[in-house]
C-alpha positions in Angstrom: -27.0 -5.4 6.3 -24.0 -4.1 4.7 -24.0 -4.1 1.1 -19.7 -4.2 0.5 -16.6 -5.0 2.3 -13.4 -3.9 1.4 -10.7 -6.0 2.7 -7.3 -4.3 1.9 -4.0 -4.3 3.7 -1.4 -2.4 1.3 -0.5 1.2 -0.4 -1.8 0.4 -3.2 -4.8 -1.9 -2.8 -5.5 1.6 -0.5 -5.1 4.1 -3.6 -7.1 1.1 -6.2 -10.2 0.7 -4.1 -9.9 4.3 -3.4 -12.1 5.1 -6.9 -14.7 2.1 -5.6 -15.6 3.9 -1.9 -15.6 7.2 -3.6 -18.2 5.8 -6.4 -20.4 3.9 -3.0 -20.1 7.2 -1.6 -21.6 9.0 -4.4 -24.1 6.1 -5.2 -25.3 5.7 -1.3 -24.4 2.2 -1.2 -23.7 1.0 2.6 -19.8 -0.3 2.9 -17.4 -1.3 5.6 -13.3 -1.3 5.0 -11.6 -4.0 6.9 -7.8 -2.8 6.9 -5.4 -5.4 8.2 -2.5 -3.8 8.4 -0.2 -5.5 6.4 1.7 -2.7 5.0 5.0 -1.8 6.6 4.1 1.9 8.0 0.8 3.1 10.0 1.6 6.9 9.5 2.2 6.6 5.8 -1.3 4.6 5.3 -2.8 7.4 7.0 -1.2 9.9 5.1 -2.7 7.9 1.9 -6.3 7.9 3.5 -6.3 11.2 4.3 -5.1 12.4 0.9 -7.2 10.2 -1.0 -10.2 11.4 1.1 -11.1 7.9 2.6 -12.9 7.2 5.7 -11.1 5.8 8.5 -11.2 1.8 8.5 -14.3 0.3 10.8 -12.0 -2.4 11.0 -7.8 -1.9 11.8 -6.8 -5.1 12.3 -3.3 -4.4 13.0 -0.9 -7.6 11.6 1.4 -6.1 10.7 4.6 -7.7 9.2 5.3 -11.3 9.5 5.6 -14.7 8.0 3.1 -15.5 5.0 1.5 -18.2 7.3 1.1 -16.0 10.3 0.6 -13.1 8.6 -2.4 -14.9 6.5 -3.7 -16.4 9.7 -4.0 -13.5 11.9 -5.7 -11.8 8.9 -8.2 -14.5 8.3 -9.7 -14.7 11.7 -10.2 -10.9 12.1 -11.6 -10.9 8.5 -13.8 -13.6 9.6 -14.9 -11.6 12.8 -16.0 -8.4 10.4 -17.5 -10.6 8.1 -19.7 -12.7 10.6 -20.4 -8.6 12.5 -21.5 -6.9 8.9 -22.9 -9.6 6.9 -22.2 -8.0 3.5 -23.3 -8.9 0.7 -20.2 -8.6 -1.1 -16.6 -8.9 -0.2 -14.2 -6.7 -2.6 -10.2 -8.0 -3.0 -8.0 -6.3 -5.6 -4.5 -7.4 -6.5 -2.5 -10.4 -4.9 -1.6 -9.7 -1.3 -1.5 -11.3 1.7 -4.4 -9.7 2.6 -6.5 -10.4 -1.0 -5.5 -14.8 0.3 -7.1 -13.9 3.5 -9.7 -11.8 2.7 -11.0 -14.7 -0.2 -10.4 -17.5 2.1 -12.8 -15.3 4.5 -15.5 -14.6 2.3 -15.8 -18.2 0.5 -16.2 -20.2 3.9 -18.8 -17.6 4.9 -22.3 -16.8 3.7 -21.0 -14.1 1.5 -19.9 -13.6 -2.4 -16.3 -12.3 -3.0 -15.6 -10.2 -6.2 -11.7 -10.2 -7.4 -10.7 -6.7 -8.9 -7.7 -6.8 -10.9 -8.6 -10.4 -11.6 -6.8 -12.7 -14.2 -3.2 -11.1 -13.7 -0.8 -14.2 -14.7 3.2 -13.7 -14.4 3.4 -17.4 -14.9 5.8 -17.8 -11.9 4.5 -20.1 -9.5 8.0 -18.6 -7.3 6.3 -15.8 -6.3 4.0 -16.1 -3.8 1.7 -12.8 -5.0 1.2 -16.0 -8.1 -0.6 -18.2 -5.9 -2.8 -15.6 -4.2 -4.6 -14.0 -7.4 -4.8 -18.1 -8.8 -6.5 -18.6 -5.2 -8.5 -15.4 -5.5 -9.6 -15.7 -9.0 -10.9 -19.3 -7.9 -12.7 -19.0 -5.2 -14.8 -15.7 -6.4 -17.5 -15.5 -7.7 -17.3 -12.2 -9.5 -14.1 -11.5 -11.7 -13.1 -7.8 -12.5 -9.6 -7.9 -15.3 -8.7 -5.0 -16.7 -7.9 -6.4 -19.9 -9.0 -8.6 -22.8 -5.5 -10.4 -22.0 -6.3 -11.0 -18.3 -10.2 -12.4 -19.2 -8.6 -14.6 -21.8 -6.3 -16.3 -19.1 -9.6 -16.6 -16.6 -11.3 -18.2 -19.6 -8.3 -20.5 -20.1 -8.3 -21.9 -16.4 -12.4 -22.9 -17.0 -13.4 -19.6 -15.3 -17.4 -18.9 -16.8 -17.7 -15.9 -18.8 -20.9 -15.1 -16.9 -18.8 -14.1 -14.4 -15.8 -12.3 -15.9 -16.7 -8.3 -16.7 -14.1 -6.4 -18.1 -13.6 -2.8 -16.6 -10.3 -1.3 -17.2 -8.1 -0.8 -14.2 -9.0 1.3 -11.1 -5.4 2.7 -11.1 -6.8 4.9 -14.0 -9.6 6.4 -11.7 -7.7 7.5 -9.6 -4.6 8.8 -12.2 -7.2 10.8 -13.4 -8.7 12.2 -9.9 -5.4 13.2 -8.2 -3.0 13.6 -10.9 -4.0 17.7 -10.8 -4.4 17.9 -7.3 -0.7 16.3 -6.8 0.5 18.8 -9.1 -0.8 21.7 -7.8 -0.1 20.7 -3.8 3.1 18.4 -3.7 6.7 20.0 -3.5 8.6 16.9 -3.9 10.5 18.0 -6.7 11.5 21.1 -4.7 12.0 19.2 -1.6 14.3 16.9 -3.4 16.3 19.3 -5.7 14.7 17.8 -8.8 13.1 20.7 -10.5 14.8 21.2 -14.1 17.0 18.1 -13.8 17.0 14.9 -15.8 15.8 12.1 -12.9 15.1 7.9 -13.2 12.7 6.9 -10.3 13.2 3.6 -9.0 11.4 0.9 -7.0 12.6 -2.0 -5.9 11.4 -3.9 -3.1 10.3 -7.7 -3.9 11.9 -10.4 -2.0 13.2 -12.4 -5.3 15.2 -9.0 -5.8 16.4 -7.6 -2.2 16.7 -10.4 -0.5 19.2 -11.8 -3.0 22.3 -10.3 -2.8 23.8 -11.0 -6.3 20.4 -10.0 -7.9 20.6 -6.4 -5.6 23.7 -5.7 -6.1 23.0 -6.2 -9.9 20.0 -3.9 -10.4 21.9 -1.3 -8.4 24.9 -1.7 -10.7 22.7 -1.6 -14.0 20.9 1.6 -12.3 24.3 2.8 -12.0 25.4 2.2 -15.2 22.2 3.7 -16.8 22.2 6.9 -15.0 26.0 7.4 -16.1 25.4 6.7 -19.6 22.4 9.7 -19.8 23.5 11.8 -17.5 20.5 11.1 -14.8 19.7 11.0 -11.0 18.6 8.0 -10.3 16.3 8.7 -6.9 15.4 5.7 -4.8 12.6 6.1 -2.4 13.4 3.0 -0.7 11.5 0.2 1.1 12.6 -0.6 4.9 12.9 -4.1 3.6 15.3 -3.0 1.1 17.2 -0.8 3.7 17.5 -3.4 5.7 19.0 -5.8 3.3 21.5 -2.9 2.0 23.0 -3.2 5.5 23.2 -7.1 6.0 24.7 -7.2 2.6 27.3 -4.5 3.2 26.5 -3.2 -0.4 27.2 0.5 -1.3 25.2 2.2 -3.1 26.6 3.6 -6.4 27.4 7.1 -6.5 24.5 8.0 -9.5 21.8 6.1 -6.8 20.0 8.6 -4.3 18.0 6.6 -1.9 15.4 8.9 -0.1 12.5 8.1 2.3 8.9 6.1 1.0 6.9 8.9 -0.8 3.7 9.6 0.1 1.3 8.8 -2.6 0.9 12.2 -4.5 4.5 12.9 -4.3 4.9 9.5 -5.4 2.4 10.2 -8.3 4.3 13.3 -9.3 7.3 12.5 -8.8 6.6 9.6 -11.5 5.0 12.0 -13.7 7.8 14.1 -14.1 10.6 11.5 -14.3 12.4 10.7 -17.6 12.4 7.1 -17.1 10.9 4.7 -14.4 13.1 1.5 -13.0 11.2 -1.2 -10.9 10.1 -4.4 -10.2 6.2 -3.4 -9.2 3.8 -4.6 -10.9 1.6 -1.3 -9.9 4.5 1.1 -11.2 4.6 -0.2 -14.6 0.9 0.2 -14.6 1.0 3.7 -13.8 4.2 5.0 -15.7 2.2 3.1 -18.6 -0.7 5.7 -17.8 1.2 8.5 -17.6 3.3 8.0 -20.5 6.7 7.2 -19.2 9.1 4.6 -20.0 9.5 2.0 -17.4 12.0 -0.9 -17.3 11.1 -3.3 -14.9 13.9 -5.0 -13.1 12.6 -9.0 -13.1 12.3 -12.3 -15.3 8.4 -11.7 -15.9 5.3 -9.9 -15.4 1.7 -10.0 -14.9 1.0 -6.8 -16.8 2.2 -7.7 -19.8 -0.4 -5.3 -21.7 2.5 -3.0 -21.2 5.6 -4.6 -22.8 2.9 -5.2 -26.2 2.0 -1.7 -26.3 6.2 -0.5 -26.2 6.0 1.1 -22.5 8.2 -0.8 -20.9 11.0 -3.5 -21.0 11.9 -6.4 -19.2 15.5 -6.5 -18.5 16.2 -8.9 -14.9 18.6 -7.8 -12.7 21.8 -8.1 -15.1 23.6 -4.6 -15.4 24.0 -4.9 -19.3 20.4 -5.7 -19.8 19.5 -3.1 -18.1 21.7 -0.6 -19.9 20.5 -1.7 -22.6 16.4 -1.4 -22.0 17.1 2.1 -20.2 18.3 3.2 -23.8 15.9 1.6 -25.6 13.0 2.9 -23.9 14.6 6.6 -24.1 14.4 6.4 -27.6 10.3 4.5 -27.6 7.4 6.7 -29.5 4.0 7.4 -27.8 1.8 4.4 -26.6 -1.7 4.4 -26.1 -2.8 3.3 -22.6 -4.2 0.1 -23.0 -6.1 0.2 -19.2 -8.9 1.8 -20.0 -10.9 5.0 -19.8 -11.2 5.8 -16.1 -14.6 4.8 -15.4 -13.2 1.2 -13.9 -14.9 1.7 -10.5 -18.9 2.4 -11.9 -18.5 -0.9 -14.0 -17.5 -2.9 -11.1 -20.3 -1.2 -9.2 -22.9 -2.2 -12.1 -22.1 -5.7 -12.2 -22.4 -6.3 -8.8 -25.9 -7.2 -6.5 -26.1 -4.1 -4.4 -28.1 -1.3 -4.8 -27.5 2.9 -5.5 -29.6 5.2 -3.9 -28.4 8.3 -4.9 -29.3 10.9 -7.6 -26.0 11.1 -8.5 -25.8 7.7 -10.1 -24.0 8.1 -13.7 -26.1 7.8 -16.0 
């Protein structure tokens, strides 16, 4: 019997469980991944397995792109098939994906316990639908992994028991810490994009509330615009199909201070970050990880789930109205040191503790 089943669709559900397989790995604790293929590119999730030193996926189940309802569908019945072919004892989630609703709807019809990493993340905005998959997720496991004191305390406030809440820290941190050295030592991207010695802003933006409304695009474009004029920045845009997509149906031009380039694979993403003087995006998983590495983010929507970040003065909301986001750009060029409030890289070995499977290696931590 399989022990653990990692269901996981996206970029970085790929680079958060990564710490988790690597830790079964070194315990000897018997896994399957279930990969359904949400995410937008195959080659670019291979390039991510194969630099994060994964195993290929026993199961690729291929979805692919797609409304939320087919999309969840397809996912749930080929989730169902590897759980009913694997039995595991454990089915792992993290985040708030399509894939996280299928793969929790999966596991609580079946004879099988789900565990929620990343649990108790609350933006508060019942408008997005990444909301109502961690609400679902968090409610239908049976093992809760937040990162946070601030993410238990909202499990605890929605009548979730504290027998089954463990703190860890994040898994983004395990993984910061493995590859940080490696993607500074073996990506060129600064090279490759003429960035070496100059004063860059990295941006993300890729959620529907954003792209897909023109007024909103056009004005995070114009207040990137505006904020790369007023310090004298780059401002490079690795940009989403999605997005690229809506540029075109919206005739909007991009300003002259915006660079869009193509999606970064994930240790040129990671440095690339790293070295930036300021971050700009509306992902929840960026702020996390400009947090970590100790640059200022402004993130580029009306809420967040991480707000552990905004308390500790990494990063700024500011929406998508130009001024605003002037305005936080400055601010946050100008914001001390914080102290990274996601814990100490050892994320993945807590999870691993808490749950019912077994190690068999020698190289357990001790």
């Amino acid at each position: 019997m399989t022990e653990i089943a990692f269901v996981l669709g996206t970029r970085p559900e790929i680079i958060k469980l990564a710490p988790l397989v690597q830790a079964c790995d070194r315990q000897g604790i018997e896994y399957v991944i279930v990969h359904t293929g949400q995410h937008y590119s195959d080659s670019l999730d291979t390039v991510f397995f194969d630099q994060l030193e994964l195993p290929d996926p026993d199961y690729d189940l291929a979805v692919g792109s797609g409304s939320h309802g087919k999309q969840t569908a397809e996912m749930l019945v080929g989730v169902e098939r590897a759980i009913e072919e694997t039995e595991p004892e454990v089915v792992l989630v993290q985040g708030d994906t399509n894939s996280v609703l299928a793969g929790a709807l999966a596991a609580s019809k079946m004879d099988t316990e789900l565990g929620h990493v990343e649990a108790g993340l609350r933006s508060f905005d019942r408008e997005m639908p990444e909301e109502t998959n961690r609400v679902i997720a968090d409610h239908a496991a049976d093992y809760h992994f937040p990162p946070t004191e601030c993410s238990k305390k909202y499990l605890l406030r929605e009548g979730i028991s504290s027998f089954r809440i463990t703190i860890t820290g994040n898994t983004v941190v395990d993984a910061i810490q493995r590859n940080l050295d490696i993607a500074r030592e073996k990506s060129t991207v600064l090279a490759d994009l003429g960035l070496k010695g100059s004063r860059y802003f990295l941006m993300t933006a890729h959620r529907a509330e954003n792209v897909d409304d023109e007024d909103r695009f056009e004005g995070l474009l114009a207040g990137a615009q505006r904020a790369g004029e007023a310090h004298d920045a780059e401002v490079i845009y690795p940009i989403h199909p999605r997005a690229r997509e809506r540029l075109e149906s919206f005739d909007i031009d991009l300003p002259p201070r915006v660079r869009t380039v193509e999606p970064l694979e994930y240790l040129d993403f990671l440095r690339a970050t790293a070295s930036a003087d300021l971050v700009l995006t509306d992902s929840g998983g960026v702020q996390e990880e400009a947090c970590i590495l100790g640059v200022p983010c402004v993130t580029m929507r009306d809420s967040t789930e991480r707000p552990e970040t905004v308390d500790v003065g990494a990063n700024r909301l500011s929406s998508c109205e130009p001024e605003r986001i002037e305005r936080s750009v400055a601010e946050m060029l100008d914001a001390g040191e914080w102290e990274n409030p996601f814990g100490d890289g050892d994320a993945a070995e807590r999870i691993l503790e808490a749950l019912p499977v077994a190690a068999r290696s020698k190289e357990v931590p001790q």
